[in-house]
Every structure is written in structure tokens, then in C-alpha cells.
C-alpha positions in Angstrom: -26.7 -52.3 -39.5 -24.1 -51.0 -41.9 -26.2 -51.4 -44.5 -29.0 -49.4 -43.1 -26.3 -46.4 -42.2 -25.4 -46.8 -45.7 -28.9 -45.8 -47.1 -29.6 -43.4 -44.9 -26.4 -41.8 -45.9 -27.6 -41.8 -49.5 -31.3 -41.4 -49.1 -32.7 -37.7 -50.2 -33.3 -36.2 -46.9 -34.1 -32.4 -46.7 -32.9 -30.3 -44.1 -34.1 -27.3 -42.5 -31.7 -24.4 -42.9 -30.5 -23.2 -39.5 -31.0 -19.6 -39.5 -28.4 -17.7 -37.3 -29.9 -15.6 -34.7 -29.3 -11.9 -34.9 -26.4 -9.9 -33.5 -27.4 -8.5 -30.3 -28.8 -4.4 -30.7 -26.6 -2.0 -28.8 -28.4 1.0 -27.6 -26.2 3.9 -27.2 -27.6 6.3 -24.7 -26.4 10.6 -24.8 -25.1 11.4 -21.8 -27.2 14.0 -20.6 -24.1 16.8 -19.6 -21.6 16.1 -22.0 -23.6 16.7 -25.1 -21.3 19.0 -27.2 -17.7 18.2 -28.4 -15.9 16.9 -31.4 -14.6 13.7 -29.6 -17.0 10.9 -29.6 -16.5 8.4 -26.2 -18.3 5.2 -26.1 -17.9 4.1 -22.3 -18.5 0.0 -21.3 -22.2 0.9 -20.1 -22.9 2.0 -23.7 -22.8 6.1 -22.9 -22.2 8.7 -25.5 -20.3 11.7 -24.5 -18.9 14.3 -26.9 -16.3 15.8 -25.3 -14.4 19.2 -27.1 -11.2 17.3 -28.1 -8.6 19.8 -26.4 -9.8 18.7 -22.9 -8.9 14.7 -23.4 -5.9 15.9 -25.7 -4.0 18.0 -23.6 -4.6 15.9 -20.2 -3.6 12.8 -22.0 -0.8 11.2 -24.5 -2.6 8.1 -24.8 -5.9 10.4 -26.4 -3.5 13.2 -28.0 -2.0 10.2 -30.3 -5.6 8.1 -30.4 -6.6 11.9 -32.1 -4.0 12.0 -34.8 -6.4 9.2 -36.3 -9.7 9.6 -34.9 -12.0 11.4 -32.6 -13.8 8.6 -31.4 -13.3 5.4 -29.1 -15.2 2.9 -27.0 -14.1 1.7 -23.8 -13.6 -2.0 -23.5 -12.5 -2.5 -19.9 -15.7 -3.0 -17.7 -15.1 -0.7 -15.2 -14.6 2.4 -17.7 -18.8 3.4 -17.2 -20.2 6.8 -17.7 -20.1 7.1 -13.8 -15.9 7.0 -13.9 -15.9 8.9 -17.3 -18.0 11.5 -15.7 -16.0 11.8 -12.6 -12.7 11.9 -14.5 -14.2 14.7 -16.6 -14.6 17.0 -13.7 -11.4 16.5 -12.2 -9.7 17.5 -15.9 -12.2 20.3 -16.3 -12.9 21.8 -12.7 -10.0 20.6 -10.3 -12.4 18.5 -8.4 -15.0 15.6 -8.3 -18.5 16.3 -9.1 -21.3 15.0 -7.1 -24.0 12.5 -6.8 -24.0 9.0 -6.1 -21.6 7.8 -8.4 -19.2 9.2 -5.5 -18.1 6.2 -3.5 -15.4 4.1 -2.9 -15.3 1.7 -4.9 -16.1 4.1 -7.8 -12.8 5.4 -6.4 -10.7 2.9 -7.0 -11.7 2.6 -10.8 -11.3 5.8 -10.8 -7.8 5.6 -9.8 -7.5 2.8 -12.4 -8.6 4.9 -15.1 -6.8 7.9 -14.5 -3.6 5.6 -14.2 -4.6 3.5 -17.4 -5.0 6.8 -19.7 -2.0 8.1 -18.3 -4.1 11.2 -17.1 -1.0 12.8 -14.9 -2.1 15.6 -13.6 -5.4 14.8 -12.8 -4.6 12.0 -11.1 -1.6 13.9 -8.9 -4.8 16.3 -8.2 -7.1 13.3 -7.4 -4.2 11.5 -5.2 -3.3 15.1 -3.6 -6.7 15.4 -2.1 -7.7 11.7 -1.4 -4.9 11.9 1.0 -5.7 14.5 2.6 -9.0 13.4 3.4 -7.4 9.9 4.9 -5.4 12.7 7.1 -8.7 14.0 8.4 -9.8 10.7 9.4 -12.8 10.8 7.0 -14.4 7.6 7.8 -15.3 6.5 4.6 -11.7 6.4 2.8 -10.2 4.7 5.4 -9.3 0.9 5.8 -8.5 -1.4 3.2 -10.9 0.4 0.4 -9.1 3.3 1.0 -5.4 1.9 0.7 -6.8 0.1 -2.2 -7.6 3.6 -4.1 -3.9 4.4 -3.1 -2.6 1.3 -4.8 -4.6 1.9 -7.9 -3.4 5.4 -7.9 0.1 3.7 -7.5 0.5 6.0 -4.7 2.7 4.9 -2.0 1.8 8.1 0.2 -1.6 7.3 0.0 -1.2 3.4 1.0 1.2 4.9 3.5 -1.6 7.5 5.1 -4.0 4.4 5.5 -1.4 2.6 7.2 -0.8 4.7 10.0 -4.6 4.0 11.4 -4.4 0.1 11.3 -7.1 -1.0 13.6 -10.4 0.4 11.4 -12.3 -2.8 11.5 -15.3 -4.1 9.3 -18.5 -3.4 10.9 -20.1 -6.6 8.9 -22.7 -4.3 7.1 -23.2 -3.3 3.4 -23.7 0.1 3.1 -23.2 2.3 -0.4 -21.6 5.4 0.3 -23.2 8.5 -1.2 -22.1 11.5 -2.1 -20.5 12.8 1.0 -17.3 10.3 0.4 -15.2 13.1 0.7 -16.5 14.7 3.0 -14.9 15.3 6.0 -17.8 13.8 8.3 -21.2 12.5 6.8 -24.3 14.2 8.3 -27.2 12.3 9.2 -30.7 13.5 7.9 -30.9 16.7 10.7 -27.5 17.5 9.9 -25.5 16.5 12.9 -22.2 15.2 12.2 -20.0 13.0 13.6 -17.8 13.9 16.3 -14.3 12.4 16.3 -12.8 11.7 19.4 -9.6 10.3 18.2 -7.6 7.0 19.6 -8.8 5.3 22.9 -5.6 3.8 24.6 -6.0 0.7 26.6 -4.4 -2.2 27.7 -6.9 -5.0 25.4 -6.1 -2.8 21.8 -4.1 0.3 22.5 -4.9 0.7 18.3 -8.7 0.7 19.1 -10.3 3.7 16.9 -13.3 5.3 19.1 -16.0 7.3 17.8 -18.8 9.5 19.3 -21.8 10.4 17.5 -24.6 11.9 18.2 -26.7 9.0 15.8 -27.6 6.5 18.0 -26.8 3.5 15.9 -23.3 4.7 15.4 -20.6 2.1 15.6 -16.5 2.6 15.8 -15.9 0.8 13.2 -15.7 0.8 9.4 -18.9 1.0 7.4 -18.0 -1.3 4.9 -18.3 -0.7 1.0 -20.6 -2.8 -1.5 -17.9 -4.1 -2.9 -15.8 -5.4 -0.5 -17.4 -6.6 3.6 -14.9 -8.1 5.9 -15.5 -10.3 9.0 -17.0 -8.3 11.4 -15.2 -6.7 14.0 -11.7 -7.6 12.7 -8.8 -4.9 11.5 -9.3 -4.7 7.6 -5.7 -4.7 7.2 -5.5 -8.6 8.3 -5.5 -10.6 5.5 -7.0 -13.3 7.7 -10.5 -11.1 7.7 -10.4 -10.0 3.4 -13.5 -12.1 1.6 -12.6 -13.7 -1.9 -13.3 -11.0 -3.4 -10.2 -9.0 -2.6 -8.2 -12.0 -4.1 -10.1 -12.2 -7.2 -11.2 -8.9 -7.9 -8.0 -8.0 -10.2 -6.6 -5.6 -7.4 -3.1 -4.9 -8.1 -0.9 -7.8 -6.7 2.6 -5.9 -5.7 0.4 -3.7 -3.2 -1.8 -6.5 -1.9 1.2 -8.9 -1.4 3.5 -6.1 0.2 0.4 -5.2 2.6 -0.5 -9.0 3.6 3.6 -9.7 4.3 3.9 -6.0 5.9 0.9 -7.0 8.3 2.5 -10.8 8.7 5.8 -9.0 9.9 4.2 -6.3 12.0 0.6 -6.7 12.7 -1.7 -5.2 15.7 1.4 -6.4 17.9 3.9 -3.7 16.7 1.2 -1.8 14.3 3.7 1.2 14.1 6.1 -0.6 11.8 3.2 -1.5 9.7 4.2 1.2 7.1 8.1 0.7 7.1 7.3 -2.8 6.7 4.7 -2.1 3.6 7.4 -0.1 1.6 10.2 -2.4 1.8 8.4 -5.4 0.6 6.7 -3.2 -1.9 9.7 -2.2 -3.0 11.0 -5.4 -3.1 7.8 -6.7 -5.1 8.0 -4.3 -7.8 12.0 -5.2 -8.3 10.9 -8.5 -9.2 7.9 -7.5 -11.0 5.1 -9.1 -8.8 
């Protein structure tokens, strides 16, 4: 046997060369709004938007030193896409978000991501001033757990806070992509006709129970759950008991989730007014040991 190894080893055997297979092709596509600009951006999603340079420089340091050396970068993190870019860009240039579908929640929590990431100040004091204020309104869409999760991306304890004080929205067990009324105060059906909030419906089962009458027939009262994230149905999304794997695996950030799942441990439906004192002292005391 050894022997035979041995002249194979030795024996004039020609090999194909393995040729390597070509680098992948990236296709960059122009954005079709942002078109003019001296600062190249590259987002994940392989966008091109040319941006004047004074609009990323004076919103942010992190682009006001990236400038002293070039006027181009590409986006690495996975969630930085042409629809966050784009939304960003409207709140640094006009105050506010622009519309379409790239409106919805969970495009509103990268969002807060981003703005946070690029260390993007005043926009994102702008973004976080009127997010809140639409969880004030009891807009039905930014509240819940994807709405205190834009406020913990934002780093906003206000916002987390606002959420908070409405503890008993509950998953309605449906996927549903919101569109671009997000933000609006009530979404309108087809004809027009809006919701109709009738507030908090106090009885002895779940004084916390949210009611809502619409004039849609196939209304429910509770939360219309995001794409990204659907709870068991019918159960406060607050509860850690009810969050899918996703919310554990999805990179949310871990002080706010930790502080909310303790906070609802120590207070829950059974004292739900605490809920929010509870949330800031064991946020605090997350973020003093660095969770």
C-alpha cells in the first residue's frame, strides 16, 4: 500500500487549475430625489445620493470630520437603506418626515438608530419632540412596545415614559405594514372615515382595557401589530411573557428592554400606574452598570 502511495506521489499527474469565481457585481442605483450634491452616500441597499455637503456637515460631527478627508462614504450597518437615509434627510432639511411607505414603525426605530449613531442632535430632538407627541394623542400605530422601542433607540426616556402610561395595548395577532399615515393622528379607511377614540373603559375584569369605536366594521381594540415584531394575541405588549424571539434577538438595546421586562415584573397590569416609576429606576440602575 505504501508503496503504491509512493508512486502516486511521484507519478506526473496534471491538474486542472482551479479558477476562482468572480467577485460579486455591485449595482449602485441614483437615488431618484437626491441627485445633486458634492457628498457622495452609498447606503446598505446600494443607493447613491449626492447630498450638498453643508446639509450632513452642519447637522453632524461625525460627517463634518468624515469631510476633512473625503466627501464620500458607504453605509455598512444593514439597517442604514435609502428608505432611513431618505427619511433622515427630510427631517435635516424640512423639519419633518416625508411621506410614502417607507413611513412605519419599524422604519422608525432605525431611524432612531441612525439619527443616534451619526450623532444627528437636533434632528433627532426634532424627531423625538414629535414622536411623543403623537404617543400623547393616542395615535394607534406608535403605541405599544414598537413605539417604546423607537423611544429606546432615540435613548429617550420621555418617550419610553409616554408609552408607558397606556400599558394595556395588546397584540391583535395580525401582520399588518403600516403605511404612510404612521403619524397621523387617526388612519382613515378608503372613504375617509376615521377612527373615533373613545378613551379607557373602566371595569372590574381590566380597569387598563383600551376601547376603540370605529366606524370600520372589522375594527379591533387592540394593537395592529407591525411586520416586524407580532405578539401573542390578545395579550399587553408590555409583558415580556407575550414578546416573540425576535425582540430578544433583534439587537434592541438591552438597558431599555431589561429595565421594561423588571419594571413590568415589579408592577405589571396589577398596579400598572407604577409601571413608569418602576421603568426609570431600573433604567437607571442598568445604565450605572453599563447593561
Amino acid at each position: 500500500m505504501l508503496s503504491t502511495l509512493t508512486s502516486l506521489a511521484d507519478s506526473d499527474v496534471s491538474m486542472t487549475p482551479i479558477t476562482p469565481l468572480p467577485a460579486p457585481t455591485i449595482v449602485l442605483q441614483d437615488d431618484t430625489e437626491w441627485t445633486e450634491g458634492d457628498f457622495e452616500v452609498i447606503t446598505s441597499d446600494c443607493y447613491m445620493f449626492r447630498v450638498p455637503s453643508y446639509h450632513l456637515m452642519s447637522s453632524s460631527t461625525i460627517f463634518y470630520q468624515h469631510a476633512k478627508d473625503s466627501l464620500s462614504i458607504t453605509f455598512k450597518d444593514s439597517t442604514e437603506t435609502a428608505a432611513i437615509f431618505r427619511l433622515a434627510l427630510h427631517l435635516l432639511t424640512k423639519g419633518r418626515l416625508g411621506s410614502g411607505e417607507s413611513w412605519n414603525i419599524e422604519n422608525l426605530q432605525s431611524l432612531a438608530a441612525f439619527l443616534g449613531r451619526w450623532q444627528m442632535e437636533a434632528a433627532l430632538s426634532n424627531f423625538v419632540t414629535h414622536f411623543q407627541a403623537r404617543v400623547r394623542n393616542r395615535d394607534q400605530s406608535v403605541l405599544g412596545l414598537p413605539g417604546f422601542l423607537v423611544g429606546a433607540y432615540a435613548d429617550s426616556i420621555e418617550v419610553c415614559v409616554e408609552t408607558l402610561r397606556i400599558p394595556s395595548v395588546e397584540w391583535d395577532g395580525r401582520n399588518r405594514s403600516d403605511g404612510p399615515n404612521v403619524l397621523g393622528l387617526n388612519p382613515s379607511d378608503a372613504n375617509g372615515n376615521e377612527d373615533e377614540w373613545v378613551g379607557f373603559h373602566t371595569n372590574e375584569r381590566d380597569p387598563w382595557r383600551e376601547v376603540r369605536r370605529s366606524r370600520r366594521p372589522s375594527s379591533t381594540a387592540s394593537l395592529e401589530s407591525s411586520n416586524l415584531i407580532t405578539g401573542a394575541r390578545g395579550r399587553p405588549t408590555f409583558d415580556p411573557s407575550s414578546w416573540p424571539l425576535a425582540t430578544f434577538t433583534s439587537g434592541h438595546p438591552p438597558a431599555y428592554l431589561f429595565a421594561l421586562a423588571r419594571a413590568w415584573g415589579s408592577a405589571g397590569k396589577s398596579d400598572a400606574a407604577r409601571l413608569p416609576t418602576e421603568f426609570i429606576a431600573f433604567l437607571q440602575a442598568a445604565k450605572a452598570i453599563g447593561a
